[in-house]
C-alpha positions, 0 to 999 in steps of 0.5 A, a space after each residue: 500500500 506504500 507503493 500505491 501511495 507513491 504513485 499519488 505524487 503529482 497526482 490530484 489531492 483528491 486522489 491521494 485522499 482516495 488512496 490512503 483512505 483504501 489502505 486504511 480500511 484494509 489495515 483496519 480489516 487485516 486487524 480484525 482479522 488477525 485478533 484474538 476472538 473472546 472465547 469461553 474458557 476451559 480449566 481443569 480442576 481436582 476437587 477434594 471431596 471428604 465426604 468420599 474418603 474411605 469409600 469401599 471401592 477405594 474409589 478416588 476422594 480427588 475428582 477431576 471436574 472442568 470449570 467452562 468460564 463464559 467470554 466476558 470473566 478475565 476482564 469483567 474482574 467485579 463481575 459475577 455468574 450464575 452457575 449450571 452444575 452438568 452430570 454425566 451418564 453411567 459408563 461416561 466420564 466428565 472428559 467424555 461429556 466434555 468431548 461430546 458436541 463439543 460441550 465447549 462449542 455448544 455453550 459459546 454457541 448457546 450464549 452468544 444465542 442468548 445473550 447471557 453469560 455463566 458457568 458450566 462445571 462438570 464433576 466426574 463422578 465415575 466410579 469401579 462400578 462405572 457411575 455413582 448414581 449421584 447417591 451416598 454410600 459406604 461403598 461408592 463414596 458419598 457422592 450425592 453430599 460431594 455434589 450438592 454440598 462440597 462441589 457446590 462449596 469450592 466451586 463458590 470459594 474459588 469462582 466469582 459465582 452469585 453463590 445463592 439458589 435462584 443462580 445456581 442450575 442443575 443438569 445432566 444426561 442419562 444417569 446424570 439426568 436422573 442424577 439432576 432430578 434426585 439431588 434437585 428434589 433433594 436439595 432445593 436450597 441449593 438448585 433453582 432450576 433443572 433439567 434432565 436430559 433422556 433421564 434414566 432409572 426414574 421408575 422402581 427397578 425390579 428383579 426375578 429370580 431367574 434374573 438375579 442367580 445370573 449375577 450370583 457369585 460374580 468374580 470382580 472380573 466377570 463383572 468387569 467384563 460382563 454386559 450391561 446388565 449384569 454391569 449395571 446391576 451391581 452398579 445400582 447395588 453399591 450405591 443403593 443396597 451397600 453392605 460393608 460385611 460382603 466383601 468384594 463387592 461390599 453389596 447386596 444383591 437383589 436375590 438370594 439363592 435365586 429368591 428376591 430379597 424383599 428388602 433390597 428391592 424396596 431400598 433400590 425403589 427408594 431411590 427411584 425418583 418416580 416413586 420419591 416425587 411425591 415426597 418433594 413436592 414443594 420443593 419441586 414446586 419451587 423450582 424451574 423444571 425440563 424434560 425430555 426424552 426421544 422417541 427411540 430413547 430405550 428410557 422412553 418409558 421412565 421419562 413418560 412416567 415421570 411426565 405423568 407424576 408431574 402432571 398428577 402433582 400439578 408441577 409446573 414443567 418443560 416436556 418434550 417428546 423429540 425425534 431421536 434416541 439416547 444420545 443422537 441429539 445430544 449436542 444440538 439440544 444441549 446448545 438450542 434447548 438445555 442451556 437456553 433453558 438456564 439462560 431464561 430461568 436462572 437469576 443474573 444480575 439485580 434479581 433479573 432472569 433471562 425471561 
């Protein structure tokens, strides 16, 4: 462009005008091209929790959990942020919920959609047996208290969070979905607003005889190593029926030679958040509420019977039945529809929502 300007020597002052206003505009432009774009944040923590030391499994007391920090939070130093705690599923780990859309694209995308701008923790709750289920235990570690209480506690010490119930929000997706409807109903001092994702486990689990001798007398690699069922089976055996005195697996089955044991049923359907709704409904009342599910989701039917206990208690709440299975349209609905749904409910700034 200094050659070009040279060539203006002897020509008209009009033209030497018109030649440095077109290098400056392309000067301007390679500027913008070239800067940085303002971009969220990622950071990688370990979050000691106490209350999952010394747990049966030996699972470890130190979670990794991701911190997504909206565009505006390294410059904006007096600024505060509503908070979205999100919860994985059973056999996933917080780097795979990560990994999966990306989290990180979809939350840029979502609140550059919106306008609005939080934080998005993700704990890791993987556990020997593959999920916690977000319960206590002696056997798993106590999880549900390392979530709601210890994770909540470090996250508003060491961030610049509005640390109060109407901005703080709570997600998840299959396990973590149920996940998000257990702590929530649970612990609505804490949470303001949910929204389960294709939840699982929400009805009452049974068992059969003939079911349950297949699982009797598993070795710790047949387990390991065996298929869903028989997976998951002591997975919601170490969170919902533990037993310290039965080792290796320090649980209760749901059969005894081949017999149900009446007990271990009633303590798995105690858990079940379709059968525990009716306990909590002030506090779900108090809440901002979604739900969805697919319409192939293998956990379509818990999710419609959720709906129904909804309705039954006249609790106030987002549904929908879309087209897809248990994790195709994950990440566009976690940008166009979950966080959204926080960036309308959760309180901001002043005592405003996004509505």
């Amino acid at each position: 462009m200094l050659e070009q300007a040279d060539e203006t020597i002897g020509a008209s002052r009009e033209d030497a005008v018109r030649v440095f206003g077109r290098a400056a505009a392309l000067c301007s432009l390679v500027g913008l091209l070239c800067a940085a774009p303002v971009v969220a944040r990622v950071e990688k923590i370990a979050v000691h929790g106490k209350s999952l030391e010394g747990n049966l499994e030996g699972n470890s007391a130190d979670r990794t959990v991701y911190v997504l920090l909206p565009p505006s939070y390294d410059k904006a130093k007096a600024h505060r942020y509503p908070v979205v705690y999100f919860l994985h599923g059973y056999q996933t780990k917080a780097e795979q919920i990560m990994g999966w859309g990306p989290m990180e694209q979809r939350y840029e995308a979502a609140m550059k959609a919106t306008g609005r701008e939080f934080i998005v923790v993700v704990p890791d709750s993987f556990t020997k047996q593959s999920g916690s289920m977000y319960s206590d235990s002696v056997t798993v570690g106590n999880f549900e208290t390392f979530t709601a209480h210890e994770l909540v506690g470090y996250v508003d010490s060491h961030y610049r969070t509005i640390a109060k119930r109407e901005s703080r929000g709570l997600a998840g997706h299959s396990m973590g979905g149920y996940g998000t409807l257990r702590l929530g109903m649970k612990h609505p001092d804490v949470y303001s607003a949910l929204y389960a994702m294709d939840p699982c486990c929400l009805r009452p689990r049974g068992i059969t005889g003939e079911e349950g001798r297949k699982y009797e007398g598993a070795t710790p690699d047949q387990v390991a190593k065996g298929d869903f069922g028989i997976r998951t089976n002591y997975a919601v055996a170490a969170a919902w029926s533990p037993n310290p005195n039965k080792p290796p697996f320090f649980v209760d089955l749901g059969t005894n030679d081949g017999k149900v044991d009446e007990l271990v049923v009633a303590k798995w359907a105690a858990n079940a958040p379709n059968a525990m709704l009716a306990q909590y409904v002030p506090a779900l009342k108090s809440m901002a509420i979604g739900l969805d599910t697919g319409d192939k989701d293998f956990v379509r039917a818990d999710d419609e019977a959720m709906h129904a206990e909804l309705q039954r208690f006249n609790i106030p709440h987002d549904w929908e039945l879309f087209e897809g299975d248990h994790g195709n349209r994950f990440p566009e609905r976690l940008e166009k529809v979950t966080f959204p749904f926080f960036a309308k409910h959760l309180v901001f700034e002043a005592g405003r929502t996004g509505k």
